[in-house]
GUTITOR-543464 format. One record per atom (N, C-alpha, C, O): y, z negated, x negated; residue number from 1; residue in three letters; atom name. Coordinates in nm, 2 decimals, always signed. Example, Ala and Ser with C-alpha at 12.3 -4.5 7.8 and 13.67 -1.06 7.14 Angstrom:
<atoms>
yy, zz, xx, k, r, a
-0.57, -0.78, -1.32, 1, ala, N
-0.45, -0.78, -1.23, 1, ala, CA
-0.33, -0.78, -1.32, 1, ala, C
-0.33, -0.85, -1.42, 1, ala, O
-0.22, -0.71, -1.28, 2, ser, N
-0.11, -0.71, -1.37, 2, ser, CA
+0.00, -0.79, -1.29, 2, ser, C
+0.11, -0.80, -1.34, 2, ser, O
</atoms>
This chain:
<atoms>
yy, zz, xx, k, r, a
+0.11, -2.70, -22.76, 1, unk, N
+0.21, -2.75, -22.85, 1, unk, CA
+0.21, -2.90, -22.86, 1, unk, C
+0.21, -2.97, -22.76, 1, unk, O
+0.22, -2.93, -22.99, 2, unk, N
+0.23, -3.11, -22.98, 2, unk, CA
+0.35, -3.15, -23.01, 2, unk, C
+0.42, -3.12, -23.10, 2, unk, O
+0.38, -3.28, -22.89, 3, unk, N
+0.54, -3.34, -22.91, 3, unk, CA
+0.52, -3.47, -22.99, 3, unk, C
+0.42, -3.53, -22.95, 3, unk, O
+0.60, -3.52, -23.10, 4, unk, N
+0.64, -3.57, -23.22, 4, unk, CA
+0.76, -3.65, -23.16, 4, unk, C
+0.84, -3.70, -23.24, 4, unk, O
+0.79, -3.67, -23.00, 5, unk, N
+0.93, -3.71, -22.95, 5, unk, CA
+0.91, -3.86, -22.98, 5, unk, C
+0.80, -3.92, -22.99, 5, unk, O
+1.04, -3.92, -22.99, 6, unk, N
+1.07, -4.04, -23.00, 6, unk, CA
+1.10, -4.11, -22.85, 6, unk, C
+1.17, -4.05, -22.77, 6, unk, O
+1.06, -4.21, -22.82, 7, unk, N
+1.08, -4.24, -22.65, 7, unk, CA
+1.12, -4.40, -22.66, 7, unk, C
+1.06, -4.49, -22.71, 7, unk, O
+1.26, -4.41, -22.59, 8, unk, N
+1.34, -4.48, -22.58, 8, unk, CA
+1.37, -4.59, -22.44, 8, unk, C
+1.47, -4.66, -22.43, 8, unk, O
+1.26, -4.58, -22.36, 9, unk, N
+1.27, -4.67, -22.23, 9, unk, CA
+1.15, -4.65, -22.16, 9, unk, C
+1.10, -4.53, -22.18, 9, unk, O
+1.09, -4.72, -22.10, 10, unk, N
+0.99, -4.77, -22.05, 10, unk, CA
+0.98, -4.61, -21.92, 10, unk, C
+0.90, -4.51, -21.91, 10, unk, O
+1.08, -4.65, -21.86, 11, unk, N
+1.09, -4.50, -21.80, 11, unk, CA
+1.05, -4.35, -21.89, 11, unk, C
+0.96, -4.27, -21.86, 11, unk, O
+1.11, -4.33, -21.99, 12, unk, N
+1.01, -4.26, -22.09, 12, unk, CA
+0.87, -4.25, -22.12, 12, unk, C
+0.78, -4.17, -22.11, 12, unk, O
+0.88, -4.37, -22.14, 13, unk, N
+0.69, -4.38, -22.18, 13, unk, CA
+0.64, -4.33, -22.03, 13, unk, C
+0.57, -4.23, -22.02, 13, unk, O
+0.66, -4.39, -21.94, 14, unk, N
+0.60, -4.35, -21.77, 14, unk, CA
+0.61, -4.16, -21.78, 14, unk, C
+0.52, -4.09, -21.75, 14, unk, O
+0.70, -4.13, -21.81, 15, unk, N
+0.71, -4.02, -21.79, 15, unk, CA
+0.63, -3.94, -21.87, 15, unk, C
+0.57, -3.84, -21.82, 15, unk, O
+0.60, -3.97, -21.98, 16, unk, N
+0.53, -3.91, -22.10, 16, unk, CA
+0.38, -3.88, -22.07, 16, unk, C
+0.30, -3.78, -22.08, 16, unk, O
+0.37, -4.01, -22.04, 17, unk, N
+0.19, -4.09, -21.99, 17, unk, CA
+0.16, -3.99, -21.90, 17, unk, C
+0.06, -3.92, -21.92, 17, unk, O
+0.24, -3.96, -21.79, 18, unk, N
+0.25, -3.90, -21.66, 18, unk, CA
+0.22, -3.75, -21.66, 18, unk, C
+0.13, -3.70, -21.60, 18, unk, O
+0.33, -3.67, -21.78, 19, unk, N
+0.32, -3.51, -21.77, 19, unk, CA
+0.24, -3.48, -21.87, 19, unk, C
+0.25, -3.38, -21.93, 19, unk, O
+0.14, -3.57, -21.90, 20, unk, N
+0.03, -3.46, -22.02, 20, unk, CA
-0.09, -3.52, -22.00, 20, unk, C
-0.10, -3.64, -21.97, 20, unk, O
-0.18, -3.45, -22.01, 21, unk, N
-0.35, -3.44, -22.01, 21, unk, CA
-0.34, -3.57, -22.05, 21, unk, C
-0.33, -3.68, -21.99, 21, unk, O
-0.36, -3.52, -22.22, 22, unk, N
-0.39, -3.62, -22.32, 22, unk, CA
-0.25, -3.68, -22.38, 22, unk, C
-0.19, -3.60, -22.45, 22, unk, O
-0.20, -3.80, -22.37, 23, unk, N
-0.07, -3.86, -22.45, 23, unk, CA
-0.18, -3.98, -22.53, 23, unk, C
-0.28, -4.06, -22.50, 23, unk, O
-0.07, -3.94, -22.66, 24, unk, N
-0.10, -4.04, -22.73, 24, unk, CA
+0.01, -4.12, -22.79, 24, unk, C
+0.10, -4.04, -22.84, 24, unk, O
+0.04, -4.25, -22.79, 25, unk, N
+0.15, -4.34, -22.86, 25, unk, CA
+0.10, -4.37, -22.96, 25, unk, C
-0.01, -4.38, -23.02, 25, unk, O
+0.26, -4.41, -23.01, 26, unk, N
+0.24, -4.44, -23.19, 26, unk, CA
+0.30, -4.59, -23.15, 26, unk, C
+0.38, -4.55, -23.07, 26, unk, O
+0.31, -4.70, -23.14, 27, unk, N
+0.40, -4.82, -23.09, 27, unk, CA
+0.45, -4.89, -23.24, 27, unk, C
+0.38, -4.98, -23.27, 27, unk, O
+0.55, -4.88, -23.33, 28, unk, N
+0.56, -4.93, -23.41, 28, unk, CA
+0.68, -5.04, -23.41, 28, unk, C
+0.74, -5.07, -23.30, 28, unk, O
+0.71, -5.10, -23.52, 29, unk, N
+0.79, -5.21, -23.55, 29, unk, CA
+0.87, -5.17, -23.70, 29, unk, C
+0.82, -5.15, -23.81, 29, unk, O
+1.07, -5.19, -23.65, 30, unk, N
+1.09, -5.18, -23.78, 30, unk, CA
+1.04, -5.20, -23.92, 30, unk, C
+1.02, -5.11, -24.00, 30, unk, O
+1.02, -5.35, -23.94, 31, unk, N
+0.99, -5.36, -24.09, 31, unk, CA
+0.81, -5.41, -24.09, 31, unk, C
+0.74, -5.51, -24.13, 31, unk, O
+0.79, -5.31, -24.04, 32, unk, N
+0.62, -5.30, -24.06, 32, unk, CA
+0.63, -5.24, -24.13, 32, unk, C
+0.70, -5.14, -24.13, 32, unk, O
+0.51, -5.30, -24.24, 33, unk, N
+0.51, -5.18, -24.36, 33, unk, CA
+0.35, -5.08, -24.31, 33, unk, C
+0.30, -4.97, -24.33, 33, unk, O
+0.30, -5.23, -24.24, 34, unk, N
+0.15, -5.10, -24.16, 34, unk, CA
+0.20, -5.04, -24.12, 34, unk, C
+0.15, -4.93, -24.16, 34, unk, O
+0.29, -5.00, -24.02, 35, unk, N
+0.35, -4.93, -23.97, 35, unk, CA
+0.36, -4.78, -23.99, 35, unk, C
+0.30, -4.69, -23.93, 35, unk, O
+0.47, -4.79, -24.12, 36, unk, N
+0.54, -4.72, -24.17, 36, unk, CA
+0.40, -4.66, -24.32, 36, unk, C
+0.41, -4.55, -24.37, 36, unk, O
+0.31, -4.74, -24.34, 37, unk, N
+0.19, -4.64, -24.36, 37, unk, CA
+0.10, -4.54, -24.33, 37, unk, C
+0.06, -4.43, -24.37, 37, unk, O
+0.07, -4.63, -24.19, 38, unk, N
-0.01, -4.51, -24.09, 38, unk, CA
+0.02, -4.41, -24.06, 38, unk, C
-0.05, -4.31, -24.07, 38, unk, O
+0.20, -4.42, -24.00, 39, unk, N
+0.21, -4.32, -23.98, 39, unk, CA
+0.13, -4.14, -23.99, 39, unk, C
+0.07, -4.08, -23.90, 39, unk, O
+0.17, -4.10, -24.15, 40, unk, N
+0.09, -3.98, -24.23, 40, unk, CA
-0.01, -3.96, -24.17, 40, unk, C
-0.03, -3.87, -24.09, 40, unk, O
-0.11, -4.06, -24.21, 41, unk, N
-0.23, -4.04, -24.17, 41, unk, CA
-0.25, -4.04, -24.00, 41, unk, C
-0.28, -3.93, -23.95, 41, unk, O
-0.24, -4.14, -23.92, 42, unk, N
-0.22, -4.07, -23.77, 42, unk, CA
-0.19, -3.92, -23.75, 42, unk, C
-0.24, -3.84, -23.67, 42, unk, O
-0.11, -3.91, -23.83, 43, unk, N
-0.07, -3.73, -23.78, 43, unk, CA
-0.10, -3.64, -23.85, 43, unk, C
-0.04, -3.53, -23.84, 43, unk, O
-0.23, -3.68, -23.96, 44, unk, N
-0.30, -3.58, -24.02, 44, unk, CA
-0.43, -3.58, -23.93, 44, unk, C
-0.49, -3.47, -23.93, 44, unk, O
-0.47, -3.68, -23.87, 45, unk, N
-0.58, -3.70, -23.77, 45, unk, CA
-0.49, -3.59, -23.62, 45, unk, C
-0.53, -3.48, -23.60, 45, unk, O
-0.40, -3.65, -23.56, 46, unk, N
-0.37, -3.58, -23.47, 46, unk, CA
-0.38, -3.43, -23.46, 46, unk, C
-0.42, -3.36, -23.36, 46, unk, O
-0.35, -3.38, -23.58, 47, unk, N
-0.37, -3.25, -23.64, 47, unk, CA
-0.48, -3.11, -23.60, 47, unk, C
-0.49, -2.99, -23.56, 47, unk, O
-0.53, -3.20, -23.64, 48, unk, N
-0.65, -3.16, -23.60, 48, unk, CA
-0.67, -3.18, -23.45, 48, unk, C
-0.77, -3.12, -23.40, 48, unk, O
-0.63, -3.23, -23.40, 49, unk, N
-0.64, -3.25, -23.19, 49, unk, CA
-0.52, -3.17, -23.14, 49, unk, C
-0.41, -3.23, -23.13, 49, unk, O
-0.54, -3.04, -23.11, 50, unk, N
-0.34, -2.97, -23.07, 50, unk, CA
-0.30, -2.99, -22.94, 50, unk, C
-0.19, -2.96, -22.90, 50, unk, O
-0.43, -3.08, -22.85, 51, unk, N
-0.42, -3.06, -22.72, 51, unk, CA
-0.36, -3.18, -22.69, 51, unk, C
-0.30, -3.20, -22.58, 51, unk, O
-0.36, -3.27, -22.77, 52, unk, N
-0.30, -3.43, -22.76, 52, unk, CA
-0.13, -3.43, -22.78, 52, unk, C
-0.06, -3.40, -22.88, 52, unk, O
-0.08, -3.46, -22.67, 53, unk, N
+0.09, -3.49, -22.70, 53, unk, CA
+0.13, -3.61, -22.79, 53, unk, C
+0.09, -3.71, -22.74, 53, unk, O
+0.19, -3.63, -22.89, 54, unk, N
+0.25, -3.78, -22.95, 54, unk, CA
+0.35, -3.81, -22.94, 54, unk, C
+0.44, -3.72, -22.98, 54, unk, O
+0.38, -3.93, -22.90, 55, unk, N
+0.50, -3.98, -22.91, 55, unk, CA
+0.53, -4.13, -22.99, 55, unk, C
+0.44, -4.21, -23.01, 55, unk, O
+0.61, -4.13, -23.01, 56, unk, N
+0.63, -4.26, -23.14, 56, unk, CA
+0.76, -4.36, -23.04, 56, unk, C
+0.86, -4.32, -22.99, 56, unk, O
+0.70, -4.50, -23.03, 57, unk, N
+0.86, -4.59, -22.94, 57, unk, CA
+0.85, -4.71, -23.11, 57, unk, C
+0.74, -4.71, -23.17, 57, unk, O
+0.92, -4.76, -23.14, 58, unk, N
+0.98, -4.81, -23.17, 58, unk, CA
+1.01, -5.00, -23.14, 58, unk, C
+1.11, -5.05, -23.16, 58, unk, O
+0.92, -5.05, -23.09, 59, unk, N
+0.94, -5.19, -23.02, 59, unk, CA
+1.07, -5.25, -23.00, 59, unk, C
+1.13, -5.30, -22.90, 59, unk, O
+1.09, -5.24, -23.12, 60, unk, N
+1.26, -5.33, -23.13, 60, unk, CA
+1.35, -5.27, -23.07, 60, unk, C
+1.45, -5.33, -23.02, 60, unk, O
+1.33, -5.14, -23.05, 61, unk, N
+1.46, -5.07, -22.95, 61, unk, CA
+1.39, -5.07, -22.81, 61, unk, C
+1.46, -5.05, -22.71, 61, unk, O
+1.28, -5.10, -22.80, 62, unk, N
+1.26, -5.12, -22.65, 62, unk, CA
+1.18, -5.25, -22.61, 62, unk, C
+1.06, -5.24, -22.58, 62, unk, O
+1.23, -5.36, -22.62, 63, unk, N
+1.19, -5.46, -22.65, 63, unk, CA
+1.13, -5.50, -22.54, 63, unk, C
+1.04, -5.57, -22.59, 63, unk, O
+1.12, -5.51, -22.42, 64, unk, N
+1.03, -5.47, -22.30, 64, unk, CA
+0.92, -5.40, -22.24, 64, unk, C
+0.86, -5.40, -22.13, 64, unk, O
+0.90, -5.32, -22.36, 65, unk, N
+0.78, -5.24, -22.39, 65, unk, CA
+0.67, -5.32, -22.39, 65, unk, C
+0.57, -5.30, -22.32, 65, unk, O
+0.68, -5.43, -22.48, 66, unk, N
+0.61, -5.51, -22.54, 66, unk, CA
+0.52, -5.58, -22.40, 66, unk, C
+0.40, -5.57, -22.37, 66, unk, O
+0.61, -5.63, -22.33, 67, unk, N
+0.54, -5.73, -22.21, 67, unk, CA
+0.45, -5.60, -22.11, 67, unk, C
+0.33, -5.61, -22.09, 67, unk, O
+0.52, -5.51, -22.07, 68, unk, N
+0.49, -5.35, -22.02, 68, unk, CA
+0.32, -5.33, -22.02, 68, unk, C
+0.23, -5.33, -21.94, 68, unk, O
+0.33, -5.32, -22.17, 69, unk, N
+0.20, -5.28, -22.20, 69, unk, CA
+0.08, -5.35, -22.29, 69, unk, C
-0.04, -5.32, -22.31, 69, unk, O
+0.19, -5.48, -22.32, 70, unk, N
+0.10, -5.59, -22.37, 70, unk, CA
+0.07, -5.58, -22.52, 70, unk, C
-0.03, -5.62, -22.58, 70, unk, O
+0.17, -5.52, -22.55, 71, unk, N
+0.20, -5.57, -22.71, 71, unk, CA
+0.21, -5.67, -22.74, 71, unk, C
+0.28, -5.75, -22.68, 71, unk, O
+0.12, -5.71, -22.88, 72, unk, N
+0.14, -5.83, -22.94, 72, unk, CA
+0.14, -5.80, -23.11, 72, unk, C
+0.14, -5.89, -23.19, 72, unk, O
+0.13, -5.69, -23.15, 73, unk, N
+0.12, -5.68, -23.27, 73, unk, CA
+0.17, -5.58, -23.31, 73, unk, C
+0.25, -5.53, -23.23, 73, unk, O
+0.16, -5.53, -23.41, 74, unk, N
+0.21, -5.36, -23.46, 74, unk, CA
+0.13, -5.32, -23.56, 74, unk, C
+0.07, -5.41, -23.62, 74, unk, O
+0.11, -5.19, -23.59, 75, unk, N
+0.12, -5.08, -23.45, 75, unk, CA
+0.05, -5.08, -23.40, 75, unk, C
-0.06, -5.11, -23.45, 75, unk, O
+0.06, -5.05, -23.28, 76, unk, N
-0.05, -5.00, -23.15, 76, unk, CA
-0.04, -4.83, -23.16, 76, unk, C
+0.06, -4.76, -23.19, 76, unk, O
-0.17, -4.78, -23.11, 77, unk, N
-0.20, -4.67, -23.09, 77, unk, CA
-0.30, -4.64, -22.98, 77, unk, C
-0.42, -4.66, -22.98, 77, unk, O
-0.22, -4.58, -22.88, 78, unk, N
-0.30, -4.57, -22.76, 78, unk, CA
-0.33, -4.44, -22.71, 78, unk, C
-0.23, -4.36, -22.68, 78, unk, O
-0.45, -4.40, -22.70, 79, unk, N
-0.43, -4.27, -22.62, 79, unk, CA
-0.45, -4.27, -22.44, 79, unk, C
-0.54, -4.34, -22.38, 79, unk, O
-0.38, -4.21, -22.38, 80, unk, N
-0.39, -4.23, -22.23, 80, unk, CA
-0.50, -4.05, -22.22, 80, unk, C
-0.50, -3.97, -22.32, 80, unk, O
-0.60, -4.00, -22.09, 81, unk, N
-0.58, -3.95, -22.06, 81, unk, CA
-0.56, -3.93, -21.87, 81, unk, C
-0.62, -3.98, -21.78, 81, unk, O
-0.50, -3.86, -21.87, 82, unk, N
-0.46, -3.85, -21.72, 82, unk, CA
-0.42, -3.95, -21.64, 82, unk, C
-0.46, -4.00, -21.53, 82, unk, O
-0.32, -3.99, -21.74, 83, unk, N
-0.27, -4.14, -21.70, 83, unk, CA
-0.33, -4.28, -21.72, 83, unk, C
-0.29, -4.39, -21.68, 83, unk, O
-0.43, -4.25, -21.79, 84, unk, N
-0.51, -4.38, -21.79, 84, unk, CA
-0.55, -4.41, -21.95, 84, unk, C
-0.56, -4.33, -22.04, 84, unk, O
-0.56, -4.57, -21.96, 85, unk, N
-0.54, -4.58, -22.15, 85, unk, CA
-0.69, -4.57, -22.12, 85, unk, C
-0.75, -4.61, -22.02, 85, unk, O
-0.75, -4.47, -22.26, 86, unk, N
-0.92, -4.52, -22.28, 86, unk, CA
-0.94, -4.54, -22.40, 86, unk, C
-1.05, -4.52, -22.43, 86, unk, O
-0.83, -4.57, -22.51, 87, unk, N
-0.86, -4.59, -22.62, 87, unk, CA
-0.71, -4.70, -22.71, 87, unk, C
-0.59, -4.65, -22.70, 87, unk, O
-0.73, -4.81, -22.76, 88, unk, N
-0.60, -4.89, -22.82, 88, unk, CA
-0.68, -4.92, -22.96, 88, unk, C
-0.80, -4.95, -22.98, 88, unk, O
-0.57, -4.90, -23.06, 89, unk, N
-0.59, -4.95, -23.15, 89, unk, CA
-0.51, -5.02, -23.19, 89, unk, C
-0.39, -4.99, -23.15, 89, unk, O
-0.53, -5.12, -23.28, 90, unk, N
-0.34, -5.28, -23.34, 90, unk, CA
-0.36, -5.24, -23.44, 90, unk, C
-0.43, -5.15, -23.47, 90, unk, O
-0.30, -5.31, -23.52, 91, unk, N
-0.24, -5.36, -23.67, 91, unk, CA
-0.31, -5.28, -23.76, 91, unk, C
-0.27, -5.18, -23.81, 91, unk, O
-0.45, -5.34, -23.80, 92, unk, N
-0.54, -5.29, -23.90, 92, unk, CA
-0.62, -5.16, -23.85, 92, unk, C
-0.74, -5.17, -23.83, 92, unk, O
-0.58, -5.09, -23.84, 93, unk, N
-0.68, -4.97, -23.77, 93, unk, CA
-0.75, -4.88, -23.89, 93, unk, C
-0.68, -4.82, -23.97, 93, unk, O
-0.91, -4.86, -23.89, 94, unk, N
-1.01, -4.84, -23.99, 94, unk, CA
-1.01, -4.70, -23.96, 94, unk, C
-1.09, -4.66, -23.88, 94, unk, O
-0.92, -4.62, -24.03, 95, unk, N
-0.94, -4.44, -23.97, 95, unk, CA
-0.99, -4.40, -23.95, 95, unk, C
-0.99, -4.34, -23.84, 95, unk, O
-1.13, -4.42, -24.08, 96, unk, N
-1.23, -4.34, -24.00, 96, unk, CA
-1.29, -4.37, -23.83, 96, unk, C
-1.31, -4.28, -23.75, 96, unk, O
-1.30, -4.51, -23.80, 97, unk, N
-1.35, -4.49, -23.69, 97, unk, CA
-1.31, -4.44, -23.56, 97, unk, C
-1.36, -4.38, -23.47, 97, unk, O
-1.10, -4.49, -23.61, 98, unk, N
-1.01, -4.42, -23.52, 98, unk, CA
-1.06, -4.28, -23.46, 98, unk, C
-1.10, -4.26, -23.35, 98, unk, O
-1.06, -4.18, -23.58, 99, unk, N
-1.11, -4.04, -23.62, 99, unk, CA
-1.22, -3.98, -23.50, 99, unk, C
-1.21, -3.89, -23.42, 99, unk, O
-1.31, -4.08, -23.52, 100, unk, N
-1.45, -4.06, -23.47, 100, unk, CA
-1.41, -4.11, -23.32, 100, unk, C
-1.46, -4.04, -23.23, 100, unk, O
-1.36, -4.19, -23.29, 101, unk, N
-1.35, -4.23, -23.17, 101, unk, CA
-1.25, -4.16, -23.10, 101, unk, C
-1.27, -4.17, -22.98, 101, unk, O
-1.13, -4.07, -23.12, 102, unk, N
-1.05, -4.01, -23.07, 102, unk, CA
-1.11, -3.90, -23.07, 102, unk, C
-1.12, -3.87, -22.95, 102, unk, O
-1.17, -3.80, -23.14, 103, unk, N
-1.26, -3.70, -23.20, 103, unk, CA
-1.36, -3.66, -23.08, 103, unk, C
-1.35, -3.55, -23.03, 103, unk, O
-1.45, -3.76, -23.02, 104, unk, N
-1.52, -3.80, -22.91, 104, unk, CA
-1.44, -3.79, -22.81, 104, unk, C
-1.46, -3.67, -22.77, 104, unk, O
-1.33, -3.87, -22.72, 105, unk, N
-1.28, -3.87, -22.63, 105, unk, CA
-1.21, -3.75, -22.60, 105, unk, C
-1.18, -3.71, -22.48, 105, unk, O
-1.18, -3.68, -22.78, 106, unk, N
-1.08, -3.50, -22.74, 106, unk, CA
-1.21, -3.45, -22.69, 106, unk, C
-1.21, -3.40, -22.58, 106, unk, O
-1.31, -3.46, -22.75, 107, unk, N
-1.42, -3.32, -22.68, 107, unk, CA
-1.45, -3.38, -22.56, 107, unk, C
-1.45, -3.30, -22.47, 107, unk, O
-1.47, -3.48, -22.54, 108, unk, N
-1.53, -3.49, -22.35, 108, unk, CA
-1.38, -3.44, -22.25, 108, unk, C
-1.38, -3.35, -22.16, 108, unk, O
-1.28, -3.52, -22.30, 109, unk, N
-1.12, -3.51, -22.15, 109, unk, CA
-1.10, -3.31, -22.19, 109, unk, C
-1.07, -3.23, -22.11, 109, unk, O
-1.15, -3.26, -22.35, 110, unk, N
-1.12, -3.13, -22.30, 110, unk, CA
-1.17, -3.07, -22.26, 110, unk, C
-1.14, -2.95, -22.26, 110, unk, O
-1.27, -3.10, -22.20, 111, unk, N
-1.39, -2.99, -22.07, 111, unk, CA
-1.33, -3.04, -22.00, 111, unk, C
-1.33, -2.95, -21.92, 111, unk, O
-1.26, -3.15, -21.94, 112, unk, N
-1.20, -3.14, -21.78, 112, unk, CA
-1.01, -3.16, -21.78, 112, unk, C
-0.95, -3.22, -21.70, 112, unk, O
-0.97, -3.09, -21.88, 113, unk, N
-0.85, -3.08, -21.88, 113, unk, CA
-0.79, -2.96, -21.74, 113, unk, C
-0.84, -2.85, -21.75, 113, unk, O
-0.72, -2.99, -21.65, 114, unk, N
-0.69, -2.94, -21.56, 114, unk, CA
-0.58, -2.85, -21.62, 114, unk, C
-0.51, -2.87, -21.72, 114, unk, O
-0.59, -2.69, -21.51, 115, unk, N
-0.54, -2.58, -21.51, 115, unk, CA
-0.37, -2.56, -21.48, 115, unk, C
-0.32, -2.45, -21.48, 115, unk, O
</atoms>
């Protein structure tokens, strides 16, 4: 099942990162309009991946996020698996390669997705 949750404190994100295989973040900024474009498209790509959790934070409401994880731009899109980031994308992110590069990382972490 894929989560669409909104995460609101740093303690959140730890926790998120923590209970799933595959977590992926959405990191956005109010008045980003990249932002607030990608969105769709990130989660018509996700879509297609069911095994990936998403969660979307918000910067401005967690404005310590930023130093955390080393935000400097918007949006960031990170996938962690098993707690660990192996994939970030910022601001201008080129779908297709996004696609291809997440695409890759779902098929290898799901042959060793733990039971």
């Amino acid at each position: 099942m894929k989560s669409n949750r909104v995460l609101i404190s740093i303690d959140e994100v730890e926790k998120f990162i923590g209970n799933h295989h595959l977590a992926f973040l959405y990191i956005s900024k109010t008045n980003c309009s990249v932002c607030h474009a990608l969105v769709p498209k990130v989660q018509e790509v996700m879509a297609k991946l069911p095994k990936i959790q998403m969660a979307f934070i918000n910067v401005d409401d967690v404005p310590e996020l930023a130093g955390h994880l080393s935000i400097f731009t918007a949006p960031v899109l990170i996938l962690y698996v098993d707690g660990k980031e192996v994939l970030r994308e910022a601001r201008f992110v080129h779908l297709d390669q996004f696609q291809h590069k997440i695409t890759k990382i779902y098929q290898l972490a799901g042959d060793t997705e733990p039971n």
